[in-house]
C-alpha positions in Angstrom: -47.2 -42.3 -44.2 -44.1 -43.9 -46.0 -45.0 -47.1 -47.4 -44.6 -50.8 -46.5 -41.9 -51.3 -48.5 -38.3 -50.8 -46.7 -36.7 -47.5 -47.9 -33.0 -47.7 -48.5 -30.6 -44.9 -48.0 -27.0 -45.2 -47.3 -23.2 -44.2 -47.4 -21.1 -44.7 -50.4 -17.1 -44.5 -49.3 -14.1 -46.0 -48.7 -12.9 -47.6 -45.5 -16.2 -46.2 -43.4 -16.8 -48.3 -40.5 -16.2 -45.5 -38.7 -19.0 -43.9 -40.4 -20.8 -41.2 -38.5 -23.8 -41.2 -40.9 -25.3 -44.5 -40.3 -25.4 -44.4 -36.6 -27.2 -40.8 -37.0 -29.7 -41.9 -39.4 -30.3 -45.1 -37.4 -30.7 -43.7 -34.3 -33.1 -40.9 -36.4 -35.4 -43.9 -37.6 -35.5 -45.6 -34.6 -36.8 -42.7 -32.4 -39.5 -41.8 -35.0 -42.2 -44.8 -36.1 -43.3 -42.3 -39.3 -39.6 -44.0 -40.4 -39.9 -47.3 -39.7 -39.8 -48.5 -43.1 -36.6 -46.6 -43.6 -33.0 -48.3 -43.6 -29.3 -46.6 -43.8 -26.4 -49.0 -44.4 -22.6 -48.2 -45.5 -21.6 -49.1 -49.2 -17.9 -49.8 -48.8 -16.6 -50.2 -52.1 -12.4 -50.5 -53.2 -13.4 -48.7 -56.3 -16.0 -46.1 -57.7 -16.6 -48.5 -60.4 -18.3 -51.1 -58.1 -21.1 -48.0 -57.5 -23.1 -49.6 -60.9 -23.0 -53.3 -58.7 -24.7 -51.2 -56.2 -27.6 -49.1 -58.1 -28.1 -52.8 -60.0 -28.6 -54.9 -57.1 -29.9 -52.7 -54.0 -33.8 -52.5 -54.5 -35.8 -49.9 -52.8 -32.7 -47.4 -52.6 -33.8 -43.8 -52.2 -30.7 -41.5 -51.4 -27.1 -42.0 -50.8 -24.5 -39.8 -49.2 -21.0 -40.0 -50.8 -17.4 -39.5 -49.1 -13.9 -39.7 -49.4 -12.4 -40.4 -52.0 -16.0 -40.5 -54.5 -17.1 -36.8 -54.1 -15.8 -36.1 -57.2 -15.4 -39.5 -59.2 -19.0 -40.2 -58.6 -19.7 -37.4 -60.9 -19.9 -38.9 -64.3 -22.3 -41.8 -62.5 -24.5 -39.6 -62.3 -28.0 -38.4 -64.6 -27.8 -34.9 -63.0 -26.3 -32.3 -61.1 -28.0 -29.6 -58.9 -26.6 -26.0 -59.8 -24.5 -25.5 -56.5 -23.1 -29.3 -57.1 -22.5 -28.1 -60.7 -20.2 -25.3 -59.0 -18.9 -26.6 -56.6 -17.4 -29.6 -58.6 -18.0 -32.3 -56.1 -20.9 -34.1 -54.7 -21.3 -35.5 -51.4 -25.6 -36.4 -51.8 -27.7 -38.4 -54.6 -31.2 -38.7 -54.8 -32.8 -41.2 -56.8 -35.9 -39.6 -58.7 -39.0 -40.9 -59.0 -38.2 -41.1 -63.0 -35.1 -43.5 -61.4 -32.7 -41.2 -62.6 -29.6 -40.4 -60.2 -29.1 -36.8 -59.2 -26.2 -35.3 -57.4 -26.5 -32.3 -54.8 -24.0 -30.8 -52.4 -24.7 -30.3 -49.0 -21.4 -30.0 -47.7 -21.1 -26.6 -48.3 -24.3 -26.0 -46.5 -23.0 -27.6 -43.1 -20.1 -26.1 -43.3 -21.0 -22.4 -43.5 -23.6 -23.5 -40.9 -21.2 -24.6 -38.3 -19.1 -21.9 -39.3 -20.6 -18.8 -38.8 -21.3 -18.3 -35.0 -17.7 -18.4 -34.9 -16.9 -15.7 -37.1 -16.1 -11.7 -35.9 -15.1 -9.0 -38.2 -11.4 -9.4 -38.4 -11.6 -13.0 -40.3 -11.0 -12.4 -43.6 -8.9 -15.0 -45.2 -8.6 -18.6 -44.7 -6.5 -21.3 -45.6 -8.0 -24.4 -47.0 -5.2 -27.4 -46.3 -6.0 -30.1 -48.6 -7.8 -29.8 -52.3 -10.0 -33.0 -52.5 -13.4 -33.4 -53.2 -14.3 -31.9 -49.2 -12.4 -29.0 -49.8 -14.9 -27.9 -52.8 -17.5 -27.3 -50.5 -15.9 -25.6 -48.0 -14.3 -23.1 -50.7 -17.9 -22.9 -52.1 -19.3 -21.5 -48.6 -16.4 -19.3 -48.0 -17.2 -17.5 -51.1 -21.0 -17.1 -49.6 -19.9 -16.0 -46.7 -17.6 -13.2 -48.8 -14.2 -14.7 -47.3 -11.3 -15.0 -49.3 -9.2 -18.3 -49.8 -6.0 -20.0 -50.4 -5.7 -23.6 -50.6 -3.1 -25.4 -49.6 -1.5 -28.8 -51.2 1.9 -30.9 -50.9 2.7 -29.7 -54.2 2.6 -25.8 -55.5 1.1 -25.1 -58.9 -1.5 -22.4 -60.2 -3.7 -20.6 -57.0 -2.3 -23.9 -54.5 0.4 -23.4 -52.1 2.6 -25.8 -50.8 3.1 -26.4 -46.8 6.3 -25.4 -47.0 5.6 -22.0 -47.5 3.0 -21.3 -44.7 5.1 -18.8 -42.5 5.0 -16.3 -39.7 3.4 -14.1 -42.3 0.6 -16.7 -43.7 -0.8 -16.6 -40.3 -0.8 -12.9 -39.8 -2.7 -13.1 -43.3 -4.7 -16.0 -43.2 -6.8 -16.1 -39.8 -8.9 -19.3 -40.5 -7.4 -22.3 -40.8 -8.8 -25.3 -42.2 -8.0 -29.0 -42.4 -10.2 -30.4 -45.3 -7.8 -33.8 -45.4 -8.0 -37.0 -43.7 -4.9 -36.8 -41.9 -5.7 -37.3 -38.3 -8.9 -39.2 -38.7 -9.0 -42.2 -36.5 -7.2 -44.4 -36.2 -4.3 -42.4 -37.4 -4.7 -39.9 -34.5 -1.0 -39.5 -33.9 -1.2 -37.5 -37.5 -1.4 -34.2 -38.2 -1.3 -31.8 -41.1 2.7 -30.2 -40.9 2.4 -26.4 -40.8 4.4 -24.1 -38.2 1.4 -25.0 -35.2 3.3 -21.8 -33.1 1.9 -19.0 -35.1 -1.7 -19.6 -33.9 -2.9 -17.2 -31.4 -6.1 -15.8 -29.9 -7.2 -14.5 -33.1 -7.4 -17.6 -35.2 -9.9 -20.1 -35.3 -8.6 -24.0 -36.6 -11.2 -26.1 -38.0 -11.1 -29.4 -38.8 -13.8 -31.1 -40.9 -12.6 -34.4 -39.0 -15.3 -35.8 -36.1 -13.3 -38.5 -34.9 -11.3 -37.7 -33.3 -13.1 -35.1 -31.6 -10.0 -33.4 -31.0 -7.1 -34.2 -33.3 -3.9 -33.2 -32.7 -4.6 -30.1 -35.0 -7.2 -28.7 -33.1 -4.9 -29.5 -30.1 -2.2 -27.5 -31.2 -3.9 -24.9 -32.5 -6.0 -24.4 -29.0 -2.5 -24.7 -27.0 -2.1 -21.4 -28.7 -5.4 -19.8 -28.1 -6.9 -19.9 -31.4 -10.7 -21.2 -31.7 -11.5 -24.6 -32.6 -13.9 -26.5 -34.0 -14.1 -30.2 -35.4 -16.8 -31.4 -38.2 -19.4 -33.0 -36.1 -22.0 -30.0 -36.1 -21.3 -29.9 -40.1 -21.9 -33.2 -40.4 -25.4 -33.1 -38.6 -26.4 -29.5 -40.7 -25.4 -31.5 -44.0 -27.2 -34.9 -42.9 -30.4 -33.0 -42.1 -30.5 -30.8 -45.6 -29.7 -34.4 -47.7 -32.3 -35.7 -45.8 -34.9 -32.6 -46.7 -33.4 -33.4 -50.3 -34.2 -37.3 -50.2 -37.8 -36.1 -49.1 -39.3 -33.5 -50.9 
């Protein structure tokens, strides 16, 4: 049984009313009365240097989950990485230890490669990672497990980044995943969408975008016009929620 005392977890971010993780966690505490002592609220802060008001004044806080744009800023906050967070550079799950210290964990990577594979067939080899934030770290991180080469993609060239303007006919007979790791398109910005040439999709493709709302932005929509497979961020979200939970628990 969890004790008395109310357990705090919650979402440290920017701009997260939207927030998928607090209506998930909610709705998981509310349906099971072993969690009724257990709480998730969103931690909205202008700046990653308001996350020390947070650890100072927020008693009873037990795990936090960490997006755009902290994933990687959050970093030097922290006690302790795990060794895949380590890796990966970025960390999107803290735990706070018995001990009180703060240790960081990625389970972004996890939910990705999850929601990933089912979709895969022999012919995807390469993918294109659009965007090189903190989000993209993980999925980089799990197309390496999964033994699939990348290319990331940013509005400015430099050493192993492409810029958009050279994605071509020939990138897409190359690259056969496509992935949008940025926010453009989230909601409410749904007219958005990241500017590559959407008419070299086709049946062998798959588009995936780690954005859940919209369920379809206009980058899955595009791409799906064209026949490739799609596939927005709501089943990595859930895969990454569940192992950050396992994490705040064990």
């Amino acid at each position: 049984m969890l004790d008395t005392i109310r357990q705090r977890f919650g979402l440290l971010g920017r701009n997260i009313s939207y927030s998928f993780s607090k209506g998930y966690f909610t709705e998981k505490f509310s349906k099971n009365n072993r969690f009724k002592g257990c709480s998730y609220e969103n931690f909205d802060i202008p700046e990653i240097t308001f996350f020390t008001e947070i650890i100072k004044n927020t008693p009873n806080l037990k795990g936090l989950n960490v997006t755009i744009p902290y994933k990687e800023v959050v970093i030097p906050y922290l006690d302790k990485l795990s060794k895949k967070a380590t890796e990966i550079g970025a960390v999107n799950t803290i735990k706070f230890t018995k001990k009180g210290k703060l240790k960081g964990y990625n389970t972004d990577y996890y939910g990705f490669m999850k929601s990933l594979e089912p979709l895969l067939q022999p012919h995807h080899k390469k993918a294109l990672i659009l965007g090189t934030g903190g989000a993209s770290k993980g999925v980089a991180y799990a197309l390496k497990e999964l033994g699939i080469s990348y290319t990331f993609v940013s509005r400015e060239a430099k050493e192993g980044v492409i810029d958009y303007e050279q994605i071509k006919a020939t990138t897409f007979d190359n690259y056969q995943i496509i992935i949008n790791s940025t926010p453009v398109g989230t909601s409410p910005n749904t007219e958005a969408f990241p500017l590559i040439p959407y008419e070299y999709f086709t049946e062998k493709h798959i588009a995936y975008d780690l954005i859940y709302n919209p369920t379809e932005t206009l980058f899955l929509k595009q791409a799906a016009a064209k026949g490739a497979k799609t596939k927005n961020g709501q089943d990595m979200l859930i895969f990454q929620a569940e192992k950050a939970w396992k994490i705040w628990k064990k």
